[in-house]
N, C-alpha and C positions, 0 to 999 in steps of 0.2 A: 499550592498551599490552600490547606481548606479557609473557610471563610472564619470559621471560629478562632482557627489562629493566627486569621488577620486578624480578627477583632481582637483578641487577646493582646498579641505585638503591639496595636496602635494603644490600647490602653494601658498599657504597660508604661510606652514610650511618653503616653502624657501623663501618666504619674510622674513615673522618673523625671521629665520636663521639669516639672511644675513643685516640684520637692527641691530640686536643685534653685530656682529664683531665689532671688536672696529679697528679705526683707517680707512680704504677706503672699508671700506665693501658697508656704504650706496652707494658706487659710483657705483657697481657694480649691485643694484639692479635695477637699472635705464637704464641699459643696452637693457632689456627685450622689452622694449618700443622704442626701435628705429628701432626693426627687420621689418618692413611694409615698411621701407625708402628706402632702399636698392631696394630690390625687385619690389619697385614702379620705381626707376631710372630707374631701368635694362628695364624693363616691358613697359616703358613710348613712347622707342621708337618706338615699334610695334603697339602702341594705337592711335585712333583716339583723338582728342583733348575732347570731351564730357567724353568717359571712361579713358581719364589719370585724369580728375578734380575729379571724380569719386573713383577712386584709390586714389588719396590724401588726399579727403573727409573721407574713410574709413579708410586709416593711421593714422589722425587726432585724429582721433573719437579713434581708437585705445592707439594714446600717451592720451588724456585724461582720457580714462576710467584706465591705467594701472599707471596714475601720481596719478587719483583718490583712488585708491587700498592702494598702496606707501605711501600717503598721512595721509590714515587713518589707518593703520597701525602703524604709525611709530606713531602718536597723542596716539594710544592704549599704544604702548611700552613707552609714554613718562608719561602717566597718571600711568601704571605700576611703574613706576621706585617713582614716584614723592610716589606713598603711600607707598611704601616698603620703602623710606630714614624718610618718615614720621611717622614709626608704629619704625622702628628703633631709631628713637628722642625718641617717647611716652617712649620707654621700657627701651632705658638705656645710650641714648645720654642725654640727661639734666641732666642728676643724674654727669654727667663727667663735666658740666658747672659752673658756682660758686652758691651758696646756691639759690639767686632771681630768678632763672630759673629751681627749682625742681618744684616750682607749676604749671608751662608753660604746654601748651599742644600746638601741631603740629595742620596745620592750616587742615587737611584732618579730625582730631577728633573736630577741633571747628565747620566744617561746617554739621558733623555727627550729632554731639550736638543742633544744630542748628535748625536742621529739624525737630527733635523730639519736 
């Protein structure tokens, strides 16, 4: 395994982590994406005015690509959650509801249904 997609893997794997904590976890994943800021301020005053705009550009480019990541990530973990409460209806939440709602099925197996 090259090294790029060990690095890829482990930060994947700490996204994923750290989106899953319940209560300020997401806040913390967010974090990651502001490290280019700092260093730009720091850095800014020894720059000419063409490579500080330069530097900000690339900070930029950086909170976007890593809100992008976060983003779909977190759309992945929210699609997860949404068919595991729904596969959990099918099997034995409605059977717990009152008799009109044993024939019901969850809307993740009507749209299964559907395509077929």
């Amino acid at each position: 395994m090259s090294a790029v997609s060990r690095l890829w893997l482990s930060v994947r794997g700490w996204v994923d982590s750290t989106i899953r904590l319940s209560g300020r976890g997401w806040r913390l994943v967010l974090l990651p994406a502001l490290i280019p800021f700092p260093i730009i301020a720091v850095a800014e005053n020894g720059l000419n005015l063409e490579r500080a705009q330069w530097a900000w550009a690339i900070g930029s480019g950086w909170l976007a690509a890593w809100y992008a990541l976060v983003s779909w990530r977190f759309w992945r973990y929210m699609k997860e959650t949404a068919i595991k409460g729904d596969r959990h209806y099918d099997r034995v939440g409605k059977y717990d509801l009152p008799s009109e709602y044993a024939g019901t099925e969850s809307a993740t197996a009507a749209k299964r249904r559907s395509k077929d």
